[in-house]
C-alpha positions, 0 to 999 in steps of 0.5 A: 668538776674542774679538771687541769691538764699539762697547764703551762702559761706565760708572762710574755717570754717567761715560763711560769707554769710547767705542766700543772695537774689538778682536780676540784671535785662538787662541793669541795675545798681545795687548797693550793699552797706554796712560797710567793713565786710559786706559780699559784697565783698564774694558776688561777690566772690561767684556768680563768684564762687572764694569761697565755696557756697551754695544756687543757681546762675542762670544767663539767666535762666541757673543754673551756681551754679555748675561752675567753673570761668572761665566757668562763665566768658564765659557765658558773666559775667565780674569780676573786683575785688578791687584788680586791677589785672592787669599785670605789665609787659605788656603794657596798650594796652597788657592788653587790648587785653588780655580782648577780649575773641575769642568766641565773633565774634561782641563786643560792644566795641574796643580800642578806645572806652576805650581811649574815656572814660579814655583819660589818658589811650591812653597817657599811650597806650606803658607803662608798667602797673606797673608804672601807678598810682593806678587811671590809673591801676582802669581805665585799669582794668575797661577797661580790663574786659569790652573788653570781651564784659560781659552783666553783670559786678560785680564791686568791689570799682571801686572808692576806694582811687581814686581822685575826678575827676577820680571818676567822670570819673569812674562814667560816665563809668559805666552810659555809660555801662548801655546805652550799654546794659550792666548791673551792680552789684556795689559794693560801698562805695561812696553812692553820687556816688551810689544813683546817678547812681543806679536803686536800692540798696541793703544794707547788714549787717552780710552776709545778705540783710537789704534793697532793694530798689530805691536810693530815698527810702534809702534816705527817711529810716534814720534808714537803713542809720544809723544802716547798712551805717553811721558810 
């Protein structure tokens, strides 16, 4: 579905990425793993066209390298970013309808499908986004995306500061997107979580990929583990 080739992007006259491949295949987890400043964080930016790039982005065939974001968002690719933006004047339940996207006449999703997966977040239905807790505004933004009915979703550090139990609760969401159909570019630093729900892995360091493989394959190469993932 989602083919990357020779992505390179630029923060003004900084060279982040150099030369990135990779591949999300229909109804696949992927997860893309590294230390902070690896450059998976601007993979996403790029493939979603937030930073400057060059190199090809095809998603179903179709070159998108040339688009703008929101002219990629509705060609079905979902974004939710580490910074959990939601909007803090607006209620959860405002914050999920602003998700639907018109154009889409049959969703494989509804309200009630989010309040089943992140039961806190129907308790919360008529609040004011602002004041949930930092666990509850990652479960309204996961949610929000997703209400757009995207067939591939790149997800930045879903689990990032979150407790225990929510990060379990994150990572059945992202296994019932798979069972949906709905294939995942994960960017992650929990690699428990990682390895356990992933088809493959990919490991960067200094803007480009170090490893591709099957979660039992990272576990069997130490030394990939130690010079791109320990600290």
């Amino acid at each position: 579905m989602l083919e990357v080739q020779g992505l390179h992007a630029y923060y003004g006259k900084s060279h982040v990425l150099h030369g990135v491949d990779l591949q999300v295949g229909a109804g696949e987890i992927v997860a893309l793993l590294g230390r902070n400043g690896s450059g998976r964080s601007t993979t996403a930016k790029a493939i979603m066209g937030l930073v400057h790039r060059e190199g090809r982005v095809r998603w179903k065939g179709q070159d998108i390298t040339g688009l703008r974001t929101y002219q990629i968002a509705r060609l079905g690719l979902g974004y939710v970013p580490e910074s959990r933006d939601i909007f803090p004047k607006l209620t959860v339940a405002q914050n999920l309808l602003l998700g639907l996207k018109g154009a889409r006449v049959r969703s494989r999703w509804s309200f009630e499908d989010m309040y089943a997966m992140f039961p806190r977040l129907k308790e919360r239905e008529h609040t004011e986004a602002g004041v949930l807790s930092g666990g509850e505004q990652q479960m309204l933004t996961l949610c929000r995306t997703i209400m757009g009915d995207p067939d591939l979703v790149l997800i930045d550090e879903p689990t990032e500061g979150l407790a225990p139990m929510i990060v379990e609760q994150v990572g059945h969401f992202l296994s019932t997107l798979k069972e949906r159909g709905v294939s995942v570019l994960l960017i992650e630093q929990k690699l428990t979580i990682a390895m356990r729900i992933s088809d493959r892995v990919l490991v960067m360091g200094h803007g480009s990929i170090a490893f591709e493989g099957s979660p039992e394959a990272l576990r069997a190469h130490e030394a990939v583990r130690k010079e791109w993932l320990e600290v």
